[in-house]
OpenMM code with the backbone's topology and positions (N, CA, C; nanometers):
from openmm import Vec3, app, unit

residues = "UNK UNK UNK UNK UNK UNK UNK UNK UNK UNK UNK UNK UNK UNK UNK UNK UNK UNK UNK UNK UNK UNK UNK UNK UNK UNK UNK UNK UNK UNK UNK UNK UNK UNK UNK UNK UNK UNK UNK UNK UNK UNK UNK UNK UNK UNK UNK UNK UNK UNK UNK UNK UNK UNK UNK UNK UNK UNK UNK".split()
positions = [
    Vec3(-4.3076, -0.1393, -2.0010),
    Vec3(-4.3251, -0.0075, -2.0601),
    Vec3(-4.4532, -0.0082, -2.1436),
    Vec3(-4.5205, 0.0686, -2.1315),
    Vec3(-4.6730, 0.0902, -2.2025),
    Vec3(-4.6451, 0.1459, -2.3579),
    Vec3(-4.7030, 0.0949, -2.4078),
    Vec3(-4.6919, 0.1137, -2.6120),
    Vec3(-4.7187, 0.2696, -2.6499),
    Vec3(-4.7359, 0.3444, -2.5655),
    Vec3(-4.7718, 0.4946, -2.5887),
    Vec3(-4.6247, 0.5193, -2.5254),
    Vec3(-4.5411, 0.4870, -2.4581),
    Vec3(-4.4748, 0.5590, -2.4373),
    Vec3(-4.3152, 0.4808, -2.5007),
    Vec3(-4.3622, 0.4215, -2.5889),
    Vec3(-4.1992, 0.3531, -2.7087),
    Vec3(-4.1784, 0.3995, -2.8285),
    Vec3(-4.0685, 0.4384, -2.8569),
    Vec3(-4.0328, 0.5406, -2.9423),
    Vec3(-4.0581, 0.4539, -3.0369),
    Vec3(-4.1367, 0.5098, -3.1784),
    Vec3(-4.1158, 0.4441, -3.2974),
    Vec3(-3.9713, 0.4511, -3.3927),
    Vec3(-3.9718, 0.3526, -3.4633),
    Vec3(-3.8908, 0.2911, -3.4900),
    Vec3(-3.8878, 0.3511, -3.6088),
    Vec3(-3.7246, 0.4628, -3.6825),
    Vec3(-3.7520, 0.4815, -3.8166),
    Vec3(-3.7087, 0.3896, -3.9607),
    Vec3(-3.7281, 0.4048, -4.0624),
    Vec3(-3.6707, 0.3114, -4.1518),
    Vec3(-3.5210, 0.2728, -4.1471),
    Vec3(-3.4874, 0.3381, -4.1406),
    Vec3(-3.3087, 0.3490, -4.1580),
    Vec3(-3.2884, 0.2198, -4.0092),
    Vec3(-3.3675, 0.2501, -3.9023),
    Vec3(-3.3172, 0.1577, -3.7768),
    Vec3(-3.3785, 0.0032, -3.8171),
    Vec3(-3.4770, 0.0283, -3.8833),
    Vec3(-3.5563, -0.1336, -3.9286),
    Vec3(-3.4557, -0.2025, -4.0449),
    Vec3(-3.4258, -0.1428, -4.0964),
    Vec3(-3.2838, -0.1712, -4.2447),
    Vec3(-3.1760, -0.2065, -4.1801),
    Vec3(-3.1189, -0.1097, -4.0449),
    Vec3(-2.9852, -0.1546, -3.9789),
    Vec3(-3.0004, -0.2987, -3.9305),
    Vec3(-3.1234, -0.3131, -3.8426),
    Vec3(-3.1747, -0.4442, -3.7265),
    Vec3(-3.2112, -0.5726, -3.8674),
    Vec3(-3.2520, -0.5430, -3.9996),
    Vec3(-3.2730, -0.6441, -4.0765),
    Vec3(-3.1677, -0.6805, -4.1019),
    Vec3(-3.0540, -0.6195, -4.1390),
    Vec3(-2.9131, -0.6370, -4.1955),
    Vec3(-2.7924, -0.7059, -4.0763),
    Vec3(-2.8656, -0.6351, -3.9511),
    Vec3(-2.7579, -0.7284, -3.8395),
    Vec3(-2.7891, -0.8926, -3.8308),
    Vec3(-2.9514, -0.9027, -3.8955),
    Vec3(-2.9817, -1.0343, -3.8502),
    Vec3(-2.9416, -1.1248, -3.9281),
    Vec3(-2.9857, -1.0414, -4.0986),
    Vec3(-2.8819, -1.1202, -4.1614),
    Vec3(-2.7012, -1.1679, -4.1821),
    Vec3(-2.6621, -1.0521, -4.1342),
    Vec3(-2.5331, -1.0911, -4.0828),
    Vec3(-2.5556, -1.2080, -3.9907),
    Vec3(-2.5952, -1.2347, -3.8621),
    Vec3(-2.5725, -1.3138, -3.7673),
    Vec3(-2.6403, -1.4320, -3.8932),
    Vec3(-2.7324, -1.4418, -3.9118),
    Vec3(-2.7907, -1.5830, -3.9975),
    Vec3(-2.6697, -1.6194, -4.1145),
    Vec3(-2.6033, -1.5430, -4.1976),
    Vec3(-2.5317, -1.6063, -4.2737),
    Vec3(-2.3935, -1.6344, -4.1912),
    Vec3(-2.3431, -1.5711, -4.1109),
    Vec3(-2.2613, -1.6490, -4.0454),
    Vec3(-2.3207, -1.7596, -3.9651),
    Vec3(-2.3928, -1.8198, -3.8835),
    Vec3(-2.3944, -1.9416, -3.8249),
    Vec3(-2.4317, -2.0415, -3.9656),
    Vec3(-2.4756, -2.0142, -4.0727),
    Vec3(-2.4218, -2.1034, -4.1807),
    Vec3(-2.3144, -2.1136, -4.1641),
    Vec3(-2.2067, -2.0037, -4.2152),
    Vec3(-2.0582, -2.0074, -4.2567),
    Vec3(-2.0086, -2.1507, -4.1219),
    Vec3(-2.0701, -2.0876, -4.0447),
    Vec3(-2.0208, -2.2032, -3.8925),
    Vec3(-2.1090, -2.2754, -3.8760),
    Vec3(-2.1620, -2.3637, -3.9133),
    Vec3(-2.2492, -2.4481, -3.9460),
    Vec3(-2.3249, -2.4393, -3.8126),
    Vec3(-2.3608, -2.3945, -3.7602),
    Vec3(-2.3897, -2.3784, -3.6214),
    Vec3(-2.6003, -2.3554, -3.6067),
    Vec3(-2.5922, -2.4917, -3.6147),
    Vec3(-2.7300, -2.5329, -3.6223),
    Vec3(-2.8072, -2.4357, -3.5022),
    Vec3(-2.7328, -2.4664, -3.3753),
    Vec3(-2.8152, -2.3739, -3.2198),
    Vec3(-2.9112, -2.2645, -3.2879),
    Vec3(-2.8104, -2.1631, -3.3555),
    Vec3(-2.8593, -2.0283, -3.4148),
    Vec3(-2.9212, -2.0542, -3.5238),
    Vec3(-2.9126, -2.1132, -3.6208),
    Vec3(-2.9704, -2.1123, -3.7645),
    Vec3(-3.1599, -2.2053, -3.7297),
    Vec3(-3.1762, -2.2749, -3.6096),
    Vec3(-3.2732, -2.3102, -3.5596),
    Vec3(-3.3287, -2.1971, -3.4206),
    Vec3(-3.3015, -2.1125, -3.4138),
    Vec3(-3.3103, -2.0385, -3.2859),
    Vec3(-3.4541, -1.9827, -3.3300),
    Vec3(-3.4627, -1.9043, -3.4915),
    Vec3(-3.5761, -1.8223, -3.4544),
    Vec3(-3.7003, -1.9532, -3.5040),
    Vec3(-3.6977, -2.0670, -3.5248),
    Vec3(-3.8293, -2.1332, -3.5217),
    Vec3(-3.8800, -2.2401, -3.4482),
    Vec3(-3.9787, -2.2700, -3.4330),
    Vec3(-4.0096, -2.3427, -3.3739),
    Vec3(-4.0995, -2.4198, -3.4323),
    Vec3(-4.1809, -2.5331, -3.3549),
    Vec3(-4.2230, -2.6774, -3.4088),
    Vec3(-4.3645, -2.6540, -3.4861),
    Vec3(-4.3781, -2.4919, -3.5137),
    Vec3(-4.5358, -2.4843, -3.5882),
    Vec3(-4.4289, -2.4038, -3.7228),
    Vec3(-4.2863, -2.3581, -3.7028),
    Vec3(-4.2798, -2.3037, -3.8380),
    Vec3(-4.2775, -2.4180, -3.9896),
    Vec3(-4.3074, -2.3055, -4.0404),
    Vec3(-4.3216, -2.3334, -4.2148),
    Vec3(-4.2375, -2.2763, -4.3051),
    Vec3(-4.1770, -2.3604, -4.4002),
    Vec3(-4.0509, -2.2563, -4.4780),
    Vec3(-4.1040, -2.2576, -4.6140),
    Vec3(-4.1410, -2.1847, -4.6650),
    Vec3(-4.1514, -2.1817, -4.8024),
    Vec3(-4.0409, -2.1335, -4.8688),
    Vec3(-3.9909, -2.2499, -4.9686),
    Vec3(-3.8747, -2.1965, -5.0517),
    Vec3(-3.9115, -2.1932, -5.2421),
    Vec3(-3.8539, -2.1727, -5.2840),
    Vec3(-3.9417, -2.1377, -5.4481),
    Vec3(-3.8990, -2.3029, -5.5350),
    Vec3(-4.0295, -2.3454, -5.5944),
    Vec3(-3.9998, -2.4757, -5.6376),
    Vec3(-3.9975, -2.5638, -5.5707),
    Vec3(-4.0126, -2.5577, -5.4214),
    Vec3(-3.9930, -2.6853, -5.3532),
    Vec3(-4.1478, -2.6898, -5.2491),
    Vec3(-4.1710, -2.8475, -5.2013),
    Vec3(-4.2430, -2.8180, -5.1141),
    Vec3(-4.2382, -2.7720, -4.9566),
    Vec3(-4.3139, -2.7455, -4.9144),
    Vec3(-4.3194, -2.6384, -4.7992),
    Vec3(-4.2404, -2.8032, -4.6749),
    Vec3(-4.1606, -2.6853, -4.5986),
    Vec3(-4.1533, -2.7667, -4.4809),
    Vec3(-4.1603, -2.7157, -4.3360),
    Vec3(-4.2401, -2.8312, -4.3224),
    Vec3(-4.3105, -2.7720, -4.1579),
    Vec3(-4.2096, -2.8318, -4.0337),
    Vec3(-4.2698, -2.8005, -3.9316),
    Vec3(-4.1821, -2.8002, -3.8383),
    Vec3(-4.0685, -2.8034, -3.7396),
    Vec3(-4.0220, -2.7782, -3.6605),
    Vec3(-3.8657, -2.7068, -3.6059),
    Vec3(-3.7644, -2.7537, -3.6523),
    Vec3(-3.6565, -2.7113, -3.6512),
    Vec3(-3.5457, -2.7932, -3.7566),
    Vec3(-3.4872, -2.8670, -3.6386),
] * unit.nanometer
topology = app.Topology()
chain = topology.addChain("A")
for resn in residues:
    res = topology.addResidue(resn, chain)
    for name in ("N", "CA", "C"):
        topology.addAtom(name, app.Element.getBySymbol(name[0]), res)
């Protein structure tokens, strides 16, 4: 599908799709379920967490 013809996306749908993901991410914690909690990175990500040093690559 060509980018002129995809409906933009309003706030309210970007808030729903942020909130489903966090749902799915804090449950595969709750289920310790590494598959998913490693799904969205890969071997160039970087995590910055506050106070700590940065850690690089895939979990």
């Amino acid at each position: 599908m060509r980018a002129d013809r995809i409906a933009p996306t309003t706030l309210d749908q970007n808030l729903a799709a942020i909130a489903a993901f966090n749902e799915r991410y804090l449950k595969a914690i709750d289920d310790e379920d590494i598959a998913a909690l490693s799904a969205p990175t890969t071997d160039r990500h970087v995590m910055f967490a506050p106070n700590r040093a940065p850690i690089a690559g895939g979990l």
